[in-house]
C-alpha distance (Angstrom), angle and dihedral (degrees) to the residues before:
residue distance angle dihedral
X1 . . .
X2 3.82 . .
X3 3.76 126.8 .
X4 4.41 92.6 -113.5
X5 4.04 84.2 39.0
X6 3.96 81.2 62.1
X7 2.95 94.4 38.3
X8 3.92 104.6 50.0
X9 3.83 84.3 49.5
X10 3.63 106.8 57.3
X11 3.94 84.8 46.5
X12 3.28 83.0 51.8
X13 4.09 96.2 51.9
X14 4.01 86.9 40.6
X15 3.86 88.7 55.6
X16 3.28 87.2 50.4
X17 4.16 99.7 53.3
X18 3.59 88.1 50.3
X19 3.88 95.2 59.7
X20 3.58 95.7 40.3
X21 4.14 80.8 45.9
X22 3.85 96.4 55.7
X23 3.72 128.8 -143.0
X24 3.42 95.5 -89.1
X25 4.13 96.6 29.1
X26 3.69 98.1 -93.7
X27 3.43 96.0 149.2
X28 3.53 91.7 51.1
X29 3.57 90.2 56.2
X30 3.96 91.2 49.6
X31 3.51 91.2 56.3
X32 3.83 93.0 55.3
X33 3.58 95.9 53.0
X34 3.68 99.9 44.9
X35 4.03 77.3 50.0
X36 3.74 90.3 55.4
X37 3.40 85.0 44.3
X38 3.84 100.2 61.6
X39 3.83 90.8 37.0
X40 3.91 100.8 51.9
X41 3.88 84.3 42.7
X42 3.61 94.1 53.7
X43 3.96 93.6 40.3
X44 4.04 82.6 52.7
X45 3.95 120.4 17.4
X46 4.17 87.6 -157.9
X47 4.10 92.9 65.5
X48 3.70 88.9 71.8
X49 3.46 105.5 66.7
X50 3.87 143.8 104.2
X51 3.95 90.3 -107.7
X52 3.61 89.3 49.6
X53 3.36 95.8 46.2
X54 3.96 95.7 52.7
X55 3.82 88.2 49.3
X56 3.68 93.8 60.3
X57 3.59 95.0 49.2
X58 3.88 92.3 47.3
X59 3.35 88.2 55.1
X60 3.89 90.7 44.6
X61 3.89 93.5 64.2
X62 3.26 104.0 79.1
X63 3.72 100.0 35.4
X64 4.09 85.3 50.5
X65 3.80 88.2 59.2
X66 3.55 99.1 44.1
X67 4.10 84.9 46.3
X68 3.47 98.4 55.2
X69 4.11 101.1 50.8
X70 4.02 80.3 38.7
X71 4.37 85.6 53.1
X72 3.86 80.3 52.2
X73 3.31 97.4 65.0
X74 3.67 109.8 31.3
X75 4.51 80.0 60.2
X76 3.37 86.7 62.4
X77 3.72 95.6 49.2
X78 3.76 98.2 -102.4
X79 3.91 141.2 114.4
X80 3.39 113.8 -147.8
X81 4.38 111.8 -171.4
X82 3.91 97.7 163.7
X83 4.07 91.6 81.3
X84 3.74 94.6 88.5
X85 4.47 79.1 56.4
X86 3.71 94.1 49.8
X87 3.66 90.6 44.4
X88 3.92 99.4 54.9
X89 3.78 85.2 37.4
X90 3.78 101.1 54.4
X91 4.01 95.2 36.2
X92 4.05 97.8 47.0
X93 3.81 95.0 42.0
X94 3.65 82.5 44.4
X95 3.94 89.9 53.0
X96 4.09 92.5 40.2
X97 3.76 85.5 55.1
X98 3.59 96.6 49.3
X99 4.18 91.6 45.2
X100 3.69 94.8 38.0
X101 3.78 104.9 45.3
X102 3.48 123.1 -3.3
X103 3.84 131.9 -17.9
X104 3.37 104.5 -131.1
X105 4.02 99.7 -164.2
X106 3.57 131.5 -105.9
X107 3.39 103.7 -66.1
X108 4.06 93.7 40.3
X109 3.64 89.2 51.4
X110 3.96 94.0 52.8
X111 3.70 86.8 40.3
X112 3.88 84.7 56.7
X113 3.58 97.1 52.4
X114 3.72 91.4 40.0
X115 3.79 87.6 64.3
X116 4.12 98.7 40.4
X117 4.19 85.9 55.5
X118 3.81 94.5 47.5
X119 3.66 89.6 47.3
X120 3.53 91.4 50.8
X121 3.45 90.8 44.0
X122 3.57 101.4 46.6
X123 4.31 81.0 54.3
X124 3.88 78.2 65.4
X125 3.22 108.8 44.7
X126 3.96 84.9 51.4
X127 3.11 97.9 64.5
X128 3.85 95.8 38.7
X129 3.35 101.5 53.4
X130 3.80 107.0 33.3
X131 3.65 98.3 44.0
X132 4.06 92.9 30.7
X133 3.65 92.2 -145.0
X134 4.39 127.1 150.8
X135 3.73 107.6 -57.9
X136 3.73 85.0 -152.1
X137 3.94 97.8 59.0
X138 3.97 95.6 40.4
X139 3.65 91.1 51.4
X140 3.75 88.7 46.2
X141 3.66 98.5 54.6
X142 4.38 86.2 35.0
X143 3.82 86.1 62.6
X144 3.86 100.0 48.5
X145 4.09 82.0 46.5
X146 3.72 100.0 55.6
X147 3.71 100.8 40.4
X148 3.55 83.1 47.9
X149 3.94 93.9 52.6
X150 4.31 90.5 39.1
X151 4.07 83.7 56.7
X152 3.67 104.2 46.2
X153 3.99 100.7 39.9
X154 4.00 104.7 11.4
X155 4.04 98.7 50.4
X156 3.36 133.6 -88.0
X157 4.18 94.5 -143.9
X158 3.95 136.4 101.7
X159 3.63 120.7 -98.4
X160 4.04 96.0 -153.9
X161 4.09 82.6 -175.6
X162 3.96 133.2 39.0
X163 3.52 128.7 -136.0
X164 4.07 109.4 -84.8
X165 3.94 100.0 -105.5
X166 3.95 86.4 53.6
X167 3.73 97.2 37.3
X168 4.22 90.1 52.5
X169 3.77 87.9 58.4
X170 3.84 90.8 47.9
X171 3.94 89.2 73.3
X172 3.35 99.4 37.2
X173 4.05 114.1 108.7
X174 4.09 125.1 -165.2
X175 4.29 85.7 -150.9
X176 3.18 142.1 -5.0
X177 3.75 127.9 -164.2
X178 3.98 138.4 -166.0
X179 4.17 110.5 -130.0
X180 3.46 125.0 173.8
X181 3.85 92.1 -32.8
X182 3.39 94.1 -44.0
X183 4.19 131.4 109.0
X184 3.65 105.2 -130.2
X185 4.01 106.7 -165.3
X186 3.99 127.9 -157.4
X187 3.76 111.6 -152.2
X188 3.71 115.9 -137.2
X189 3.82 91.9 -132.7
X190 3.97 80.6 87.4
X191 4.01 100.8 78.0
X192 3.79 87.2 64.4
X193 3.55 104.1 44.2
X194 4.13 80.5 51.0
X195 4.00 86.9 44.3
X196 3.88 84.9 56.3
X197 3.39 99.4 45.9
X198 3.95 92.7 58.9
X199 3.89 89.3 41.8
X200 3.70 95.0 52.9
X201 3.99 90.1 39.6
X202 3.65 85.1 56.3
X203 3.27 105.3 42.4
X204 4.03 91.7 53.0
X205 4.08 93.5 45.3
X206 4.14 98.7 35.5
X207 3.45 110.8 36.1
X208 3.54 137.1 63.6
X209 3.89 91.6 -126.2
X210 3.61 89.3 58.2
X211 4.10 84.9 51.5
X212 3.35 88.1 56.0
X213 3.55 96.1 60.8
X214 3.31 99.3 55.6
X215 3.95 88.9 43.5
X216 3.82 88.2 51.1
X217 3.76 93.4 44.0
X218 4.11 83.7 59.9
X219 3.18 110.4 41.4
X220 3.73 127.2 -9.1
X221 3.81 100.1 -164.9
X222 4.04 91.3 39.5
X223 3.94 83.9 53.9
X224 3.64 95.0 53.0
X225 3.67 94.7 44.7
X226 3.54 84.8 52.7
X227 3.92 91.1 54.2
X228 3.61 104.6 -104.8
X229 4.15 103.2 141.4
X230 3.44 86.3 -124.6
X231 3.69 100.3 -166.9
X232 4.21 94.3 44.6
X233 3.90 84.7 55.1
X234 3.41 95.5 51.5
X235 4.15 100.3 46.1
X236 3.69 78.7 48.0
X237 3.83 91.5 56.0
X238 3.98 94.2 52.3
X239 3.66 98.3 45.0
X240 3.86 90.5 49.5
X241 3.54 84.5 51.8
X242 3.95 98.5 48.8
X243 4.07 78.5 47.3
X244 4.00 83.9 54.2
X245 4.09 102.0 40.8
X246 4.18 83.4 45.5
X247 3.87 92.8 60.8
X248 3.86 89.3 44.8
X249 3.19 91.7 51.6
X250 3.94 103.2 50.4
X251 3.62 92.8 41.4
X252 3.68 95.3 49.7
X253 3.73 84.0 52.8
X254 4.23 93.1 52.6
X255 3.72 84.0 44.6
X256 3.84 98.0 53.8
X257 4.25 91.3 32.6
X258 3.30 102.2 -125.4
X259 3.78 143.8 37.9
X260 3.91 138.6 -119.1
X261 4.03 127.9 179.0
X262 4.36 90.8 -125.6
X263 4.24 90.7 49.0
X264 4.19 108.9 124.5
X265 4.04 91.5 12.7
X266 3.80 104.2 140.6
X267 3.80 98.0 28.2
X268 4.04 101.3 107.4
X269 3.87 90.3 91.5
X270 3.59 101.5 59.7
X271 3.78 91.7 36.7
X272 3.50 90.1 52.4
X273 3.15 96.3 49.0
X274 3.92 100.5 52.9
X275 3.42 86.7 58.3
X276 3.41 103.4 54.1
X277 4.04 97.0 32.4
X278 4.74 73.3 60.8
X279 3.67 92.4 71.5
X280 3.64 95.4 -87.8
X281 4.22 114.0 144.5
X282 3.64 116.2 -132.7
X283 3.91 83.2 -149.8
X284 4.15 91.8 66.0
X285 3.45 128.1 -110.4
X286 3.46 109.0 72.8
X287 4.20 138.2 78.8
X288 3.25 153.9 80.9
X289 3.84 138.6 -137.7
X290 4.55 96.6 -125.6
X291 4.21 72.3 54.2
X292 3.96 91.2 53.6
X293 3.95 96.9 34.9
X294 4.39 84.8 52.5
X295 3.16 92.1 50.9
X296 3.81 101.6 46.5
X297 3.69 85.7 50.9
X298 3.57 95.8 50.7
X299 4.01 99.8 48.7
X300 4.14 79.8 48.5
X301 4.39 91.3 54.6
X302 3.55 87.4 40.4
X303 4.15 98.3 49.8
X304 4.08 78.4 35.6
X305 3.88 97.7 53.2
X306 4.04 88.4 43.8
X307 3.45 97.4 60.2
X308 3.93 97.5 44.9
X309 4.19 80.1 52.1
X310 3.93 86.2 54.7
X311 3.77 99.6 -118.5
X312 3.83 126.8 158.5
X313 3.79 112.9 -101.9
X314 3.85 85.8 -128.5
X315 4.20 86.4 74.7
X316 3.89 90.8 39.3
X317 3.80 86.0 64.0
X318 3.88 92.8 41.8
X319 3.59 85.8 55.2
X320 3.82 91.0 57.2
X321 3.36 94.5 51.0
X322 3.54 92.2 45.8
X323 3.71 90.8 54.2
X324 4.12 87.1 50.0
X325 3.60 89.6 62.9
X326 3.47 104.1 41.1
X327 4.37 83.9 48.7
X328 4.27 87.2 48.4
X329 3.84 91.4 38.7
X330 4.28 90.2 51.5
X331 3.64 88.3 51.1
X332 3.69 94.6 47.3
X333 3.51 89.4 54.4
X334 3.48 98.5 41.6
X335 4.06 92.8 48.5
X336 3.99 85.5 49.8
X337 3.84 92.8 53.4
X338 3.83 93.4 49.7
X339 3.66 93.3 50.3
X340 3.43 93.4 52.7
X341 3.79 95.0 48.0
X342 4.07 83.8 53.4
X343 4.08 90.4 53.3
X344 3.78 85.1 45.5
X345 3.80 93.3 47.5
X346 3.85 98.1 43.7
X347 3.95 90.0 48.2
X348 3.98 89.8 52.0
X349 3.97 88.1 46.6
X350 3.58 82.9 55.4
X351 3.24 107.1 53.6
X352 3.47 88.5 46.8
């Protein structure tokens, strides 16, 4: 075999890796949860099993939602922890209403919500974008402000049963499967966490909002001197996430039949941490939602595979934040690597 036969092939085989790897390491992250998989299923035959199965990807849905406005943000070069605050305060008041007045229906209760998290969102993106300050510390202080508001003039009390519109939905199941003598049920809260998933994947990769994003997420001044409006992206950004943490929220409500003002507090971490252990950079301008959806579905057969082993849900949330740092620390390393290889390639062009 020739030396440029040789040649062309391992190209060829290198070519190859990368595609199976994925831009953002998707197949990497694929391969460690079919791995996870295997093992938790060999530690304990009962993990894989169709009832098993079904209760990790119930208790995917709302995570997946929450990860995907979350993705969002973190591609702009954001971190946004007050969606777990917009969520509880969009889907109770939204459950209040519906109680305490008049239920609306189904779709006039989501179409409630809907407008409560863009509101709140918008109040966000306000801030954000026209007085460009940290993403982190406004959403900090907007959290502590709208739990605080949902408390004092929303209601502070637990609603043990949901209005009937919601509470019809709460039963209703998209499959439901016989295994091993066991009903496995499929909650119909899936389809639009899978409806979201190609929305979101299609507005990043079609559409010139989704291109600003990723511009955004790079370089904010480069982006506007491209002519990206900058600030209408980003308002746009936070209200579509308010839009996102509000369907979370009232479907994690019809999912758990019934609805309390401290539900979801606490769950930033492990959101957080899907999203970035999917590929996404927590210095902007980089991910993808099969990243996000991975690695919501690993953090779930992890937490999943810990409690079948017995262990404390105080070390199921140290592994989460162990798996943060090891996704921040990979990036770190892998961000200091490629600038170096920039120095070392400018300095060569030089010299040249």
């Amino acid at each position: 075999m020739s030396t440029a036969t040789t040649t062309r092939n391992a190209e060829a085989a290198s070519d190859l890796l990368r595609r199976l790897r994925g831009p953002n390491n998707e197949g990497i992250l694929a391969l460690i949860l079919i791995g996870l998989v295997v093992v938790t299923s060999i530690a304990n035959p009962t993990f894989f099993s169709v009832p098993t199965m079904f209760a990790v990807l119930r208790n995917s849905i709302v995570p997946l939602i929450f990860a995907l406005g979350v993705l969002i943000v973190i591609i702009s070069g954001g971190i946004d922890v007050s969606f777990p605050a917009i969520a509880v305060f969009a889907a109770y008041s939204t459950v209040r209403a519906a109680g305490d007045i008049v239920d609306p229906g189904l779709v006039g209760a989501f179409a409630f919500a809907l407008a409560l998290g863009a509101l709140l969102g918008l109040l966000n993106g306000v801030v954000i974008a026209r007085f460009r300050l940290p993403t982190l510390i406004v959403t900090l202080g907007s959290q502590g402000i709208f739990v605080g508001v949902l408390l004092t003039y929303v209601g502070s009390r637990y609603v043990a049963e949901l209005p009937g519109s919601l509470a019809a939905l709460s039963k209703t199941n998209l499959l439901e499967v016989s295994s091993d003598g066991r009903n496995a049920f499929l909650h119909v809260m899936i389809v639009p966490a899978v409806l979201m998933c190609l929305f979101v994947s299609w507005l990043l990769r079609r559409t010139m909002f989704g291109r600003g994003v990723y511009a955004i997420g790079g370089d904010v001044e480069a982006a506007r001197r491209a002519g990206f409006p900058v600030v209408r992206i980003q308002l746009f950004i936070y209200v579509l996430v308010g839009m996102m943490a509000a369907t979370a929220g009232v479907i994690y409500m019809i999912m758990g039949r019934s609805a309390s003002p401290r539900d979801m507090a606490g769950s930033e971490l492990d959101i957080i941490a899907a999203v970035v252990l999917g590929g996404a950079s927590i210095f902007g301008g980089r991910g993808s939602v099969l990243g996000t959806v991975l690695g919501v579905l690993v953090i779930q057969v992890i937490g999943s595979s810990l409690i079948l082993a017995g262990v404390p849900s105080a070390w199921q949330r140290a592994a989460v934040g162990g798996l943060l740092l090891v996704g921040v620390g990979v990036q770190a390393v892998a961000a200091r690597r490629s600038a170096r290889h920039r120095r070392v390639v400018r300095t060569e062009e030089a010299v040249a």
